[in-house]
SEFISE-950181 format. One record per residue: x, y, z of N, C-alpha, C in turn. Coordinates in steps of 0.05 Angstrom, whole numbers, padded with zeros to 5 digits, always signed. Example, Ala and Ser with C-alpha at 12.3 -4.5 7.8 and 13.67 -1.06 7.14 Angstrom:
<sites>
+00264-00114+00156+00246-00090+00156+00264-00066+00156
+00257-00045+00142+00273-00021+00143+00258+00001+00157
</sites>
This chain:
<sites>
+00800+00655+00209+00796+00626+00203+00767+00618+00206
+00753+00628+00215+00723+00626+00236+00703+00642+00205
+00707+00654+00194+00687+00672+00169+00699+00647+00150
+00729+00639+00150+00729+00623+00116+00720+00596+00125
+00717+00581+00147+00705+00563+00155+00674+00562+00139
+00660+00581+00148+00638+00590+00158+00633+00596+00127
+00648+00606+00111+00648+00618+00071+00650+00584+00057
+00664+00568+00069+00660+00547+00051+00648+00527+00061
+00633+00524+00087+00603+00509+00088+00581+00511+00074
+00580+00546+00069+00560+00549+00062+00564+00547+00027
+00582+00546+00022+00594+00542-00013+00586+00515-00006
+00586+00497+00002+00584+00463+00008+00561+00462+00005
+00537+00480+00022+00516+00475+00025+00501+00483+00001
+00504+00501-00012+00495+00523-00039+00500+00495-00053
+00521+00489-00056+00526+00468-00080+00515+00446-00078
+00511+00438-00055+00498+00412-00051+00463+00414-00061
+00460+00431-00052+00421+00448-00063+00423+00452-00085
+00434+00463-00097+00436+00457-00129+00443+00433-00146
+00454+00410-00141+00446+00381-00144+00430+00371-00129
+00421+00365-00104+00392+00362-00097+00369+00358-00126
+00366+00333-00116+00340+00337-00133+00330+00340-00166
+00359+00340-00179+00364+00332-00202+00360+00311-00217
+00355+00286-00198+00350+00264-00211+00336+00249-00190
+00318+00234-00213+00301+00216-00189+00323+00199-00167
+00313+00201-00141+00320+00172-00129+00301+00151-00114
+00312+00130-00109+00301+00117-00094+00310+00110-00070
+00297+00088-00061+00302+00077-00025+00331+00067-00030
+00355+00073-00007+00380+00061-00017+00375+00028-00001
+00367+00012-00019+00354-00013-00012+00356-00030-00028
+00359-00057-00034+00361-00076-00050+00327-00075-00061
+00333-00074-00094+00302-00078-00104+00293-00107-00102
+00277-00110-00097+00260-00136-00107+00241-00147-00130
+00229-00129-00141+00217-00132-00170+00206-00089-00171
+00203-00098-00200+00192-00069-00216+00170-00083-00231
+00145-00070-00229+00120-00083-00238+00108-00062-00253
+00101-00069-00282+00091-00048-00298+00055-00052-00303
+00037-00035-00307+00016-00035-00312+00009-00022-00336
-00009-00018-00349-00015+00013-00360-00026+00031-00339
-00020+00052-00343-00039+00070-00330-00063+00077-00332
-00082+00090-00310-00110+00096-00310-00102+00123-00304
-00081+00138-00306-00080+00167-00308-00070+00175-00282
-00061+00205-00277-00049+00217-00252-00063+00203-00228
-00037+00203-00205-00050+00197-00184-00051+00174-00170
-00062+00153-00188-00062+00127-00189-00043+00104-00193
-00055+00081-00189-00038+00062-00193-00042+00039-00199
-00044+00027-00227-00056+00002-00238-00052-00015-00223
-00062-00036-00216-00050-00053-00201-00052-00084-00214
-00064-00076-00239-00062-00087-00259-00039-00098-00284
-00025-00120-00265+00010-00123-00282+00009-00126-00310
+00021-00119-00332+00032-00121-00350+00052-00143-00340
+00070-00133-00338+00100-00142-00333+00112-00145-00302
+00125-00160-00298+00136-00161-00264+00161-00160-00274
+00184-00154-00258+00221-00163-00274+00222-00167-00242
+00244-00187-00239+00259-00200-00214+00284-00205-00217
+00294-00210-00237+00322-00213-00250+00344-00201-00246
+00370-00197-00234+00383-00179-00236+00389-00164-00259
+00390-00165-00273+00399-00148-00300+00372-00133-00304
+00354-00135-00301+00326-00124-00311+00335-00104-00291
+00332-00111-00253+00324-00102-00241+00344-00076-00231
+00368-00077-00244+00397-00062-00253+00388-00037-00278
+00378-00053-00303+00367-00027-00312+00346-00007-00307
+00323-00015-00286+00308-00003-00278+00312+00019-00259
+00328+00009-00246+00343+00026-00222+00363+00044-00225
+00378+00041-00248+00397+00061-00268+00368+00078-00285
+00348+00068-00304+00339+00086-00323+00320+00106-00299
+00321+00098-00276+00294+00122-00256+00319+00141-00245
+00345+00125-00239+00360+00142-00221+00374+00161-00238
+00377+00158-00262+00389+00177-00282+00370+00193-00297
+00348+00185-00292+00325+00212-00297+00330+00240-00299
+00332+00264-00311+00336+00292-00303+00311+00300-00301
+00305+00313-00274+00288+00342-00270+00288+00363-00291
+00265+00369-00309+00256+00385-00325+00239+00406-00310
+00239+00434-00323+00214+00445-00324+00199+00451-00329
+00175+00438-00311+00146+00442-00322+00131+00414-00337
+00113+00410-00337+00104+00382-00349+00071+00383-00362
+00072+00411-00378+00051+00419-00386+00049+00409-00426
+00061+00401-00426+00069+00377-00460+00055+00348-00451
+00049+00344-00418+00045+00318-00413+00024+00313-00410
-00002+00290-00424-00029+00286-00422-00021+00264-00395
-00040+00235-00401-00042+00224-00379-00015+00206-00383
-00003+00192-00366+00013+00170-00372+00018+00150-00370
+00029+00132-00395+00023+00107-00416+00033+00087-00388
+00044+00091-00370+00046+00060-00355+00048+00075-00321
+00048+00059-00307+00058+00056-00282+00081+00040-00278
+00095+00043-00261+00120+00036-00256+00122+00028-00225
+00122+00010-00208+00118-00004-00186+00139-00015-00177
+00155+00002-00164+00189-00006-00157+00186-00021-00123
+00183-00042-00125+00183-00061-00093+00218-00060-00078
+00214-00068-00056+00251-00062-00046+00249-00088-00024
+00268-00113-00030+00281-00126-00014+00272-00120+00019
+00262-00138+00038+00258-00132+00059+00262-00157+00082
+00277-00148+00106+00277-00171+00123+00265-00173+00142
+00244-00146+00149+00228-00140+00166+00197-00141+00159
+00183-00140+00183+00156-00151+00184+00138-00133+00162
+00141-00111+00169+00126-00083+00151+00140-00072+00130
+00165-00080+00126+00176-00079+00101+00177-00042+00093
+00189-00043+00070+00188-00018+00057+00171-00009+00041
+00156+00015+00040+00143+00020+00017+00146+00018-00011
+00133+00015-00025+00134+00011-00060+00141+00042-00069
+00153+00055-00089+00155+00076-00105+00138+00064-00121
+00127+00081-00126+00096+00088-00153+00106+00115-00172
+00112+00102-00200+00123+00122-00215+00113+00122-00236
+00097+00142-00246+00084+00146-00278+00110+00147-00297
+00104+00132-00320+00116+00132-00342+00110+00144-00369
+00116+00166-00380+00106+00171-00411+00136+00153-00433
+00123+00129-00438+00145+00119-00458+00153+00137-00487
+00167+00144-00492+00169+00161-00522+00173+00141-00540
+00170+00148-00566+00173+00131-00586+00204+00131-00592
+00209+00115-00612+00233+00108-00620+00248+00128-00623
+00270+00137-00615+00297+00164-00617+00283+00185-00605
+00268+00172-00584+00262+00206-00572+00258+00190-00543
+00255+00225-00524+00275+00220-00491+00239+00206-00484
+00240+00193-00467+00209+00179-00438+00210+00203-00413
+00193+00197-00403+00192+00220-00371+00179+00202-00354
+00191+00203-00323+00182+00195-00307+00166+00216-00281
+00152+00212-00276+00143+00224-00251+00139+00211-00222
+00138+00221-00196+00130+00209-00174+00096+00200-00176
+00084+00183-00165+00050+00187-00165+00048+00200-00145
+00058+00207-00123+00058+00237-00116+00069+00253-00112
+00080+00262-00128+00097+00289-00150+00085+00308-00167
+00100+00324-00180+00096+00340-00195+00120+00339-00211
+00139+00339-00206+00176+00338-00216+00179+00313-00236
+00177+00336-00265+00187+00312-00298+00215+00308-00289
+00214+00287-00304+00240+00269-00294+00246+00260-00325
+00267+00269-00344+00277+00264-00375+00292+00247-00369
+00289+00216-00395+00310+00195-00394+00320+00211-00425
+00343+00196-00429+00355+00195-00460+00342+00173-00477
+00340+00174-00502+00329+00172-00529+00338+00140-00520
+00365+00131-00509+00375+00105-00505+00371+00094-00484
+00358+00109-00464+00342+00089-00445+00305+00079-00461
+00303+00102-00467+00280+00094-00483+00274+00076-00505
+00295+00074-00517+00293+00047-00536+00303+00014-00521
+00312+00019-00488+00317-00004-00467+00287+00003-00470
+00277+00014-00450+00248+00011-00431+00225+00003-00450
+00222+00007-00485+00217+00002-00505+00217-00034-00500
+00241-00034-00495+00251-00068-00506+00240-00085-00476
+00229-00072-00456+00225-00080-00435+00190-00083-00431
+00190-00068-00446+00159-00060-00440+00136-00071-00462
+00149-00068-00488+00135-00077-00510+00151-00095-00516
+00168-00107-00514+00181-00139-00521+00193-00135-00546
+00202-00105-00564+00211-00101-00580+00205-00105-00611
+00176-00099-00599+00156-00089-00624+00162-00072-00639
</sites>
């Protein structure tokens, strides 16, 4: 009883490490706004708004199109990237929670966007149909 105990933790654990890390997440926290910039390239962080969203429905797709992200490999197709992404989180305390800082490469119309951490390395693939949302969010549906 003590080895099959012992055979399917570690099947629990194997399986659990192999989803690990598949998709972006964030703080399990109420967001407060997602603030977009352009980017000034890896690393950084515009702090320069484009866009702020506060809204629930905005702030619902943002938090679905980062959390449904897939981990790719490798991110050597990627120059610098087209926005920053500035995810704030609801706070009732004095020092509050940190911001997520997330590079964005938006793709053009019927093709996948990538997210990254600003300090990461790990591509993060949306679908062709979050990209034509983040499109409609970002460029006002130009």
């Amino acid at each position: 009883m003590n080895r099959w105990f012992t055979a399917m933790v570690w099947i629990l654990l194997v399986g659990c490490q192999s989803t690990f890390g598949e998709t972006m997440v964030l703080m399990d926290e109420p967001l407060e706004a997602v603030n977009i910039s352009e980017s000034n390239g890896r690393g950084d962080m515009n702090l320069d708004l484009l866009h702020s969203f506060s809204d629930k429905d905005a702030l619902d797709f943002w938090e679905r199109a980062i959390t449904t992200a897939r981990l790719q490999s490798g991110d050597g197709e990627l120059s610098n990237p087209d926005y920053d992404v500035m995810v704030e989180y609801k706070t009732d305390s004095e020092g509050g929670f940190p911001a997520h800082g997330i590079h964005l490469w938006l793709g053009d119309e019927g093709e996948k966007s990538y997210f990254m951490y600003i300090e990461g390395d790990g591509v993060y693939e949306t679908s062709a149909k979050v990209t034509e949302e983040l499109r409609n969010y970002i460029l006002g549906g130009e």
